[in-house]
PLY file of the C-alpha trace (Angstrom):
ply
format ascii 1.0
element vertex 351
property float x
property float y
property float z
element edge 350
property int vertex1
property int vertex2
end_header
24.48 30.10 -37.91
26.47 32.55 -39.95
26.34 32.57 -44.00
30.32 30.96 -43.76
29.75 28.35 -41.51
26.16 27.33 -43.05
28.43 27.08 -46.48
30.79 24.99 -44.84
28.27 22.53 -43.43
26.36 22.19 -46.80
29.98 21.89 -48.62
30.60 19.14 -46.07
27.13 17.44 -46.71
27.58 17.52 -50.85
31.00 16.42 -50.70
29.82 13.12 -48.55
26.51 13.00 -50.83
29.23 12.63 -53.96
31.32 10.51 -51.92
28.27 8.06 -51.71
27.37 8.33 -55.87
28.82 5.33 -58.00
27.91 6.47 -61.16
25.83 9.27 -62.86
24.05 12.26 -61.15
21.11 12.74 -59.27
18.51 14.81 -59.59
16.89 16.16 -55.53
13.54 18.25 -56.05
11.64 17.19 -52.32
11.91 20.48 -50.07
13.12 18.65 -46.79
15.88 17.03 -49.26
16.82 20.39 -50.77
16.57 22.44 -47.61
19.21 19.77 -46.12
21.57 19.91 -48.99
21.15 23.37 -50.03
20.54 25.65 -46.92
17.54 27.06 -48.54
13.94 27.43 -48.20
12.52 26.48 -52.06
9.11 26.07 -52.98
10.65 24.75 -56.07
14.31 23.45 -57.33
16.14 21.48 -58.95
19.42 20.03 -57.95
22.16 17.81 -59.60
24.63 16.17 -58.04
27.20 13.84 -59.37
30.51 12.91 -58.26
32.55 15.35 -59.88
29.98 18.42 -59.88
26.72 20.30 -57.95
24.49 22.66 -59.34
21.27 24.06 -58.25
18.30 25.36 -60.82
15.62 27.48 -59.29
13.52 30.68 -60.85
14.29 33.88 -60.77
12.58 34.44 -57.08
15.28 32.63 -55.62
18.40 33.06 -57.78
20.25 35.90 -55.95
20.03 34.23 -52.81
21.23 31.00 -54.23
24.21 32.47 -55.79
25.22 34.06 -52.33
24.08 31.36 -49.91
25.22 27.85 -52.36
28.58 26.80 -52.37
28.18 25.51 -55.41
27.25 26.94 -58.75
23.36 28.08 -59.34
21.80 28.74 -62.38
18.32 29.26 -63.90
15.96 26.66 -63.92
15.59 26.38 -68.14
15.65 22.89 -69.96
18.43 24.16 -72.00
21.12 25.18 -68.92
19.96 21.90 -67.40
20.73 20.08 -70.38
24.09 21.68 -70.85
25.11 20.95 -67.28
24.33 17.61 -67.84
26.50 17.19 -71.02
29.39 19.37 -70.01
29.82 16.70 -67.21
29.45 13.79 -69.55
26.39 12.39 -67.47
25.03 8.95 -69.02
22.71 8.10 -66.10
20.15 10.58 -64.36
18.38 9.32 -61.19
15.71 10.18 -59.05
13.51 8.91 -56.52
9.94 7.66 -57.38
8.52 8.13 -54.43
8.59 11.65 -54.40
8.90 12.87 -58.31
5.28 12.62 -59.88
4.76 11.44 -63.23
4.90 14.10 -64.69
8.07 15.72 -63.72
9.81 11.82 -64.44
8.27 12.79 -68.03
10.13 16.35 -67.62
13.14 14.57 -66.33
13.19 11.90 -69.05
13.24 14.66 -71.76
15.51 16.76 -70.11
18.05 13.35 -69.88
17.62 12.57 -73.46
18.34 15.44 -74.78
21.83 14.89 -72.35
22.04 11.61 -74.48
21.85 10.07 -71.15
19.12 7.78 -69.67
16.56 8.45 -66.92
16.21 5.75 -64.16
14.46 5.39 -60.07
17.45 5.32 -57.87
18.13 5.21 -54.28
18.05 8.67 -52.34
21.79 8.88 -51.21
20.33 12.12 -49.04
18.24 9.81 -46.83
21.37 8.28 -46.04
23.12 11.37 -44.58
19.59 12.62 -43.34
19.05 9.81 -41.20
22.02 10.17 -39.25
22.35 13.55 -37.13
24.38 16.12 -36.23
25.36 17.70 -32.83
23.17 20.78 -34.40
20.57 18.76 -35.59
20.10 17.09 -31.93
20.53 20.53 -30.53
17.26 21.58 -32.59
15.32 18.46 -32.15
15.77 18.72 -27.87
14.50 22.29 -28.34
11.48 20.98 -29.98
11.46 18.05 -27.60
11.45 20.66 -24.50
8.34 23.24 -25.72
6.65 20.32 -27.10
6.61 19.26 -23.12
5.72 22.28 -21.61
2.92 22.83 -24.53
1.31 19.09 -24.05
1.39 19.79 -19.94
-0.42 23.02 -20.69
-3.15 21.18 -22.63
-3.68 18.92 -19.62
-4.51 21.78 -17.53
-7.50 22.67 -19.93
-9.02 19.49 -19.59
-11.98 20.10 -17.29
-15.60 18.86 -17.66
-17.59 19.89 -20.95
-14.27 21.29 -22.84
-14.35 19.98 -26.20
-11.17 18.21 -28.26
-10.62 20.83 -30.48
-11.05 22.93 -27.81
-8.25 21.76 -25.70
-6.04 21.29 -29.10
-6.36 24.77 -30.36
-4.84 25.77 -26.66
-1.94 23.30 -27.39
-1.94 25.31 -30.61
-1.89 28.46 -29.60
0.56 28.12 -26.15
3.03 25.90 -28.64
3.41 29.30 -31.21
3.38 31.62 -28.48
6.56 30.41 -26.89
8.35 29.48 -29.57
6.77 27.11 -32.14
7.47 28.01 -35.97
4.26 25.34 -37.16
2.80 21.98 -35.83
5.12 19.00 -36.97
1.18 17.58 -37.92
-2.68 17.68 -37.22
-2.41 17.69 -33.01
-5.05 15.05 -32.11
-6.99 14.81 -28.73
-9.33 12.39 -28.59
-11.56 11.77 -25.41
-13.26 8.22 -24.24
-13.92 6.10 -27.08
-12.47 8.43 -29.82
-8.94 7.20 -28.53
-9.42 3.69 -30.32
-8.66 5.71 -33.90
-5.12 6.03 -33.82
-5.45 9.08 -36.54
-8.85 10.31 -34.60
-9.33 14.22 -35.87
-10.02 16.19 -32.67
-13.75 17.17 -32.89
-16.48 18.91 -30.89
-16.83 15.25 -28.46
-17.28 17.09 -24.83
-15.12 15.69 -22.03
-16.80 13.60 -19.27
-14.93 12.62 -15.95
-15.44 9.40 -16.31
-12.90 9.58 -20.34
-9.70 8.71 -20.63
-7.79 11.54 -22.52
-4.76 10.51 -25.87
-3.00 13.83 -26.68
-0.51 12.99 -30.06
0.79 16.06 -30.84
4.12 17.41 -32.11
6.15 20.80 -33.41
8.78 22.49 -35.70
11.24 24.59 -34.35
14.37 25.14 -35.53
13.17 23.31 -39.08
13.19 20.55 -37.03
10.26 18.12 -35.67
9.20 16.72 -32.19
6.67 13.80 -31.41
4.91 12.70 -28.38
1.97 10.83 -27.25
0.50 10.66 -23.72
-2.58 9.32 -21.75
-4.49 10.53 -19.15
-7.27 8.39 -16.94
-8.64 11.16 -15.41
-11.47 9.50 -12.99
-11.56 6.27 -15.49
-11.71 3.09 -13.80
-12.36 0.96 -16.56
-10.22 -2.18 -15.39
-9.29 -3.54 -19.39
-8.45 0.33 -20.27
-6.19 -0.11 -17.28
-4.85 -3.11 -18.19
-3.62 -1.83 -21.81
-2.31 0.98 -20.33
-0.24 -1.34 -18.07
0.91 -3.05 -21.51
1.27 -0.52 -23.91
4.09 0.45 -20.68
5.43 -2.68 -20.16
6.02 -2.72 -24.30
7.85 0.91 -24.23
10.04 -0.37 -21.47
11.16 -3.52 -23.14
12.20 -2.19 -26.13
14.15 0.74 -25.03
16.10 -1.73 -23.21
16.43 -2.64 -26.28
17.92 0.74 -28.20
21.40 0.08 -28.84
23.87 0.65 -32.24
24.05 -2.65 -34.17
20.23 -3.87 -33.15
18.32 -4.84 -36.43
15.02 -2.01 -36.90
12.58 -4.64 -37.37
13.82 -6.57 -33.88
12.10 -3.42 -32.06
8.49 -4.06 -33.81
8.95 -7.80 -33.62
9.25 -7.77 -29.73
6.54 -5.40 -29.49
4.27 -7.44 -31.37
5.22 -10.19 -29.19
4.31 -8.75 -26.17
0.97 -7.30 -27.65
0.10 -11.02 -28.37
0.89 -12.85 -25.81
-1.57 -10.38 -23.83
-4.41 -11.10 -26.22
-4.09 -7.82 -28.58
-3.09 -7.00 -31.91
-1.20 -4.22 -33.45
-2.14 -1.59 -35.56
0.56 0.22 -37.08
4.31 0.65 -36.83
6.22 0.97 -33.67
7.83 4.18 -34.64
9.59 6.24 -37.49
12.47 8.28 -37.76
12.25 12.04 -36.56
14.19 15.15 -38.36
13.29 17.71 -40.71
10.25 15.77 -40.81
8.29 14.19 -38.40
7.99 11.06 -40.12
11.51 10.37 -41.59
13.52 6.93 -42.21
14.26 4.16 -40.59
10.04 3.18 -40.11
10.39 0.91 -37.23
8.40 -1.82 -38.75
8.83 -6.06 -38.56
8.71 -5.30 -42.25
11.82 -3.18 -42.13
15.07 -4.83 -44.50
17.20 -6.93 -42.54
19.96 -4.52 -42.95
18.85 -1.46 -41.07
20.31 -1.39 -38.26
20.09 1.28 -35.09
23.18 3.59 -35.20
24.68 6.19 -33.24
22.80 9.52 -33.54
19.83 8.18 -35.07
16.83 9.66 -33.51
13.54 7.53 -33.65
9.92 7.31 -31.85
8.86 4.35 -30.01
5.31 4.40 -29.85
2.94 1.20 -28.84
-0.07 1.30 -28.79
-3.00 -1.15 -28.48
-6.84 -0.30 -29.65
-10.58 -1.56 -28.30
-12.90 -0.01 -30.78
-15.99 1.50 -29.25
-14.03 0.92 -25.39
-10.90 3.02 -26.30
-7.41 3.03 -26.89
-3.79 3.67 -25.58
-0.69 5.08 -27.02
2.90 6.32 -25.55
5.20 7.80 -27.37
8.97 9.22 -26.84
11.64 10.48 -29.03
15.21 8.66 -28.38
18.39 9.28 -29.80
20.72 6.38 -30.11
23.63 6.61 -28.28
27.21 4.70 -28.02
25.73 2.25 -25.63
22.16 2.83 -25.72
20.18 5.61 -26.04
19.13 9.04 -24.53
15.08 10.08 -24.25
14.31 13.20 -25.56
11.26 13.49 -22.65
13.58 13.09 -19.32
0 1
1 2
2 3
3 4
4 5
5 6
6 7
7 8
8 9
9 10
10 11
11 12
12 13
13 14
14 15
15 16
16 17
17 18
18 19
19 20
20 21
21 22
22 23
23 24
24 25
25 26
26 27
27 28
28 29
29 30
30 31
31 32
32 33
33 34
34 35
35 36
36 37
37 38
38 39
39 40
40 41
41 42
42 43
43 44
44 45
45 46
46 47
47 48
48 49
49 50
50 51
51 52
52 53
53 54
54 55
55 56
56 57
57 58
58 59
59 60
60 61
61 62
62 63
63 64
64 65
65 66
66 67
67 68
68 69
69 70
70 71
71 72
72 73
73 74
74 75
75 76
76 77
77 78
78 79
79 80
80 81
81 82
82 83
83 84
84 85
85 86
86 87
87 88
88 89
89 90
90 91
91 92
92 93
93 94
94 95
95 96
96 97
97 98
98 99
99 100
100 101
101 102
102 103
103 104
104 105
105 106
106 107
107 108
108 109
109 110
110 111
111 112
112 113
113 114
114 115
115 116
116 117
117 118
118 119
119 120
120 121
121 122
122 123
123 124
124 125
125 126
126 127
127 128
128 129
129 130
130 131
131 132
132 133
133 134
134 135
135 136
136 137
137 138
138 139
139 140
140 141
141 142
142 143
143 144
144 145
145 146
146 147
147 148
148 149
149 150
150 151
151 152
152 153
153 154
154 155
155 156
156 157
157 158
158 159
159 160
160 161
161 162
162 163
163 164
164 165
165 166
166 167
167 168
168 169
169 170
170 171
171 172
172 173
173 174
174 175
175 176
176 177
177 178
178 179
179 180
180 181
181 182
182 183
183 184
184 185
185 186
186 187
187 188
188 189
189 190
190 191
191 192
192 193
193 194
194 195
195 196
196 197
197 198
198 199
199 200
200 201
201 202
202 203
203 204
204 205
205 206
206 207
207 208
208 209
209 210
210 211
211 212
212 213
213 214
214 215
215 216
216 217
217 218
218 219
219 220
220 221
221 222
222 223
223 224
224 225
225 226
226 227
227 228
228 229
229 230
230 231
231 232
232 233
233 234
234 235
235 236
236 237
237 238
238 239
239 240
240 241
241 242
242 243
243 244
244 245
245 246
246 247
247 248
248 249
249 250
250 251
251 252
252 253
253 254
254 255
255 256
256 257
257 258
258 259
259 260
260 261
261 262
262 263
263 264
264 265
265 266
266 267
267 268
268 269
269 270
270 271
271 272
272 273
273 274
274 275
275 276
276 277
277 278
278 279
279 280
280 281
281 282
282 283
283 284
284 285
285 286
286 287
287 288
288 289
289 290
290 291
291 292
292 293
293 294
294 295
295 296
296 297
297 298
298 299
299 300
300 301
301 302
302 303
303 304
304 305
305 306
306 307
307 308
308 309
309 310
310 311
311 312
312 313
313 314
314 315
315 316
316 317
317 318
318 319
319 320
320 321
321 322
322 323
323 324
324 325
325 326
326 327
327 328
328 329
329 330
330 331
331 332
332 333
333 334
334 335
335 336
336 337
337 338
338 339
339 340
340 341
341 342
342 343
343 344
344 345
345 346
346 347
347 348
348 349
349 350
């Protein structure tokens, strides 16, 4: 993307941010949040947005870059400029969001507001908002991820011969995943073999593979900034007949609710059939049925029974659907797909 066009799309993303803002300004520090509204990589920033003005505050490492790459105007990150800003704009009301400012920096933020005359309160992140809804680039990126993520996980099924080790056959993920293409892991691959599959946040160890195990690879990337997700399972020469039979579930479960996948749907409608299903087959569930997928791997809406009534699928969301049911000391199973959300349904990321 050139440096005009990448202006134009974070003018276009600032402009809707202000659109959303009632009243006051808020203040975006999180990287994935900045990166998204700013175009820039920042191990540290500050930017306020209110409806009637942007500016970005970051140290001297970053300034020059700012000022060429930010539509908007960029200054030094000092109390005093930050202050003034705030003033000149006649800002009574500075928010932020608590789940990802610290204490301290509300302290910092608090001080900073007062000496605005204006008051410091936990808001609503109007960026998860736009984030959460993606563009034809952003889908672009995440089926890029989506494809080597593929090709990576079907290359760490070829390693998986007798006596090779998890970490073993995870570092080969690893290291085919960067070679083609991969900027990072989108988190900690896991491969867990036999009984090590019934921890659904196992940490691939030195467990040797027998014949006999059944195989869960979770694993997912970042390329293009943006994340993939996917979770398969493999019965090599297993014939345990429950394992088979919550393999034959945890299917059934991902079928039903991508029949599902439609805009309008309430989130939590997703997780409540799942659960459903997982009962009336004598299981329980464990976590979530899936999250959000974007600049981070774990992103809003959390597909959840716990989930507001009011989110709702839309068009171009992108979300994992991932069931899974877990036997401790027998094993468990997990499968996993990305989906965006289409006009009349949705589109799998995995073919």
């Amino acid at each position: 993307m050139t440096n005009s066009s990448q202006k134009l799309l974070i003018k276009e993303r600032i402009h809707s941010l202000q659109k959303s803002l009632k009243e006051g300004a808020f203040v975006f520090e999180d990287y994935f949040d900045l990166y998204y509204l700013t175009g820039l990589k920042l191990s540290r920033g500050t930017l306020l947005v209110s409806k009637t003005q942007a500016c970005l505050f970051v140290d001297g490492r970053y300034l020059q870059i700012a000022k060429e790459r930010f539509p908007f105007k960029c200054d030094k990150s000092e109390p005093e400029l930050m202050e003034k800003a705030l003033s000149s704009a006649k800002i009574k009301a500075v928010y932020f969001d608590a789940e990802k400012t610290s204490y301290k920096q509300f302290l910092y933020l608090k001080k900073l507001a007062k000496g605005a005359s204006a008051s410091c309160k936990e808001g609503d992140n109007p960026a998860g908002r736009l984030r959460i809804i993606k563009t034809k680039q952003e889908i672009k990126a995440l089926q890029k991820s989506s494809d080597l993520l593929m090709k990576s996980v079907a290359y760490a099924k070829t390693k998986l011969k007798p006596g090779v080790t998890e970490i073993e056959v995870a570092k080969a993920f690893e290291i085919y995943a960067l070679k083609y293409g991969a900027e990072k892991l989108s988190f900690e691959t896991i491969v867990a073999f036999g009984a090590n599959s019934a921890m659904p946040h196992h940490r691939s160890g030195t467990k040797k593979l027998k014949v006999t195990d059944c195989v869960l690879i979770d694993a997912g990337l970042m390329v293009d900034n943006y994340a993939s997700d996917m979770t398969r399972f493999f019965f090599q020469k297993n014939t345990n007949k429950e394992m088979k039979k919550i393999y034959a579930i945890v299917r059934e479960i991902h079928n039903e609710v991508l029949q599902m996948i439609k805009p309008g749907v309430k989130v939590k409608s997703l997780d409540d059939l799942a659960t459903k299903i997982t009962k009336k087959h004598g299981y329980k569930t464990v976590h979530a049925l899936g999250h959000g997928v974007g600049l981070e791997v774990h992103e809003s809406p959390r597909i959840s029974v716990s989930a507001k009534d009011a989110h709702v699928l839309e068009e171009n969301m992108v979300i994992t659907i991932e069931p899974g049911i877990y036997v401790p000391s027998l094993g468990g199973v997990r499968y996993e797909d990305m989906v965006l959300v289409t006009k009349n349904g949705y589109k799998n990321f995995y073919k």
